[in-house]
C-alpha positions in Angstrom: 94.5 15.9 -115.9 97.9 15.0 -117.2 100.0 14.0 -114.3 102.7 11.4 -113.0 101.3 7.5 -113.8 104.9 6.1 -114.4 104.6 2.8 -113.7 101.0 2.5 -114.8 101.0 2.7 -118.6 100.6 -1.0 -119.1 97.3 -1.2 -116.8 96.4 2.0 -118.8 96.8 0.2 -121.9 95.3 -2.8 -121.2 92.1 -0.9 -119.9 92.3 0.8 -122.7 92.3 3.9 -120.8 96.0 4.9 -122.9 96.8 3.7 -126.7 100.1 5.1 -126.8 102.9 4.9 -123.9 106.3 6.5 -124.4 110.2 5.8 -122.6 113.3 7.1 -123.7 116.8 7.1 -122.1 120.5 8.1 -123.4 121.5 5.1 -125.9 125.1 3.5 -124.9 125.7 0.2 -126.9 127.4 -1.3 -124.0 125.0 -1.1 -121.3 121.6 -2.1 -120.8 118.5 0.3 -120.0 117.4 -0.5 -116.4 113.3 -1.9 -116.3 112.3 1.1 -114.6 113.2 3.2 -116.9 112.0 1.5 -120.0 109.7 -1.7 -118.6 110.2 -4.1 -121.7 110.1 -7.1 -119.6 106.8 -5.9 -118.7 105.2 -5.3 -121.6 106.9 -8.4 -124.0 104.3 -10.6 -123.0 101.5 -8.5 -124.4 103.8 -7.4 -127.6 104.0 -11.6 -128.7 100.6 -11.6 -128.1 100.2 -9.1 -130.6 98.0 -7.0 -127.6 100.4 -4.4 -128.3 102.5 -2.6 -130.5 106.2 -2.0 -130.0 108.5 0.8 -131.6 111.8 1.5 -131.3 114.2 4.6 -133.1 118.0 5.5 -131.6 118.1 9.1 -132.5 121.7 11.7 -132.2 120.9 14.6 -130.5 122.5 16.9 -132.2 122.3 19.7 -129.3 123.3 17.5 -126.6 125.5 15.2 -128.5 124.4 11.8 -127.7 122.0 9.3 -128.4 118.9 8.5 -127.5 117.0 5.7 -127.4 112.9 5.9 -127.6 110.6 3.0 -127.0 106.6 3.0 -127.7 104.2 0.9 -126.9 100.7 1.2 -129.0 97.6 -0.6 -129.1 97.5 -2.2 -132.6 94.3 0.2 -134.0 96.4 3.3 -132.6 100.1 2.3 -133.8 99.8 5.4 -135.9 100.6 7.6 -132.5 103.8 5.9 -132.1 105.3 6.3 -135.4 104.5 10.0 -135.8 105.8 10.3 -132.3 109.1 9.4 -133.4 108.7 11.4 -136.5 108.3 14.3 -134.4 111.3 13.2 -131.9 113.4 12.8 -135.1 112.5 16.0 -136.4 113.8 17.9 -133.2 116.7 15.8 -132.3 118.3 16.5 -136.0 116.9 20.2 -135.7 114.8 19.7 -138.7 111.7 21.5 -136.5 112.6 24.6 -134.5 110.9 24.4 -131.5 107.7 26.2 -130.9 105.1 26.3 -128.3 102.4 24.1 -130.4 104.8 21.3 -129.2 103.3 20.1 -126.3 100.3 20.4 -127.8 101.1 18.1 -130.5 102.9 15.6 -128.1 99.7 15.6 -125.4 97.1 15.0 -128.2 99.3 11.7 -129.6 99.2 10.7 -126.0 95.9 11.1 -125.6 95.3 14.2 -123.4 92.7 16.2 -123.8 92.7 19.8 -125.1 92.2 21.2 -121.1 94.3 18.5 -119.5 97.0 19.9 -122.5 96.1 23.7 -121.4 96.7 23.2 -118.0 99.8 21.3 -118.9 101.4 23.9 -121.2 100.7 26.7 -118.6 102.6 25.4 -115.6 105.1 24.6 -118.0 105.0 28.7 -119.3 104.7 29.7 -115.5 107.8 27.9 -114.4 109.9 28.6 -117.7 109.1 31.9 -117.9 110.3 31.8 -113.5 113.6 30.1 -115.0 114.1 32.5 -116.9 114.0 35.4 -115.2 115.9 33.8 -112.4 118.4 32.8 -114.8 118.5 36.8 -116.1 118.0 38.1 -112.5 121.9 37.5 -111.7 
């Protein structure tokens, strides 16, 4: 079942229980990204080792005019997840892909869901955007 593990994708990883672990934040130049948010401190050790993988891409949102900053983290054998992650990521953020609901499909099988855990997923997701909506057209 897909579900909250923040703070758990490096023992995922490492189990090999996860090959490809995903942060992003707004990009500013001037400051720096708190650990929490994206946990590089965490993972470097394994990344010099050459355990894992890491990616990086600063993309301009072109809809919410700003940048954002995406960090990966793939086992070597899977590093293939991360870059068409950010392929993807780039594709939306310059409006290149028009979004569409085999999205989260594609996202949850780079992750490593599986086809029911992505079902589920992609349902509750419907459910409450579908709610938002008609709240949002109720007034």
């Amino acid at each position: 079942m897909i579900g909250p593990h923040e703070g758990k994708e490096l023992e995922l990883m490492l189990s090999g229980k996860k090959h490809l672990a995903v942060f992003h934040d707004y990009f500013y130049p001037e400051e720096s990204i708190s650990e929490e948010i994206i946990p590089e401190k965490a993972f470097q050790p394994y990344v010099l080792s050459g355990r894992i993988v890491r990616f990086e891409k600063i993309l301009f949102s072109k809809k919410m005019n700003h940048q954002v900053l995406y960090v990966c983290f793939t086992t070597p054998e899977e590093d293939w997840r991360a870059k068409a992650y950010l392929w993807f990521c780039e594709g939306i953020h310059t409006q290149r892909f028009q979004p569409n609901p085999y999205h989260d499909y594609y996202l949850g099988k780079l992750l490593g869901y599986s086809d029911p855990d992505i079902t589920d997923f992609t349902s509750q997701n419907d459910e409450l955007f579908s709610s938002a909506i008609r709240a949002k057209t109720a007034f």
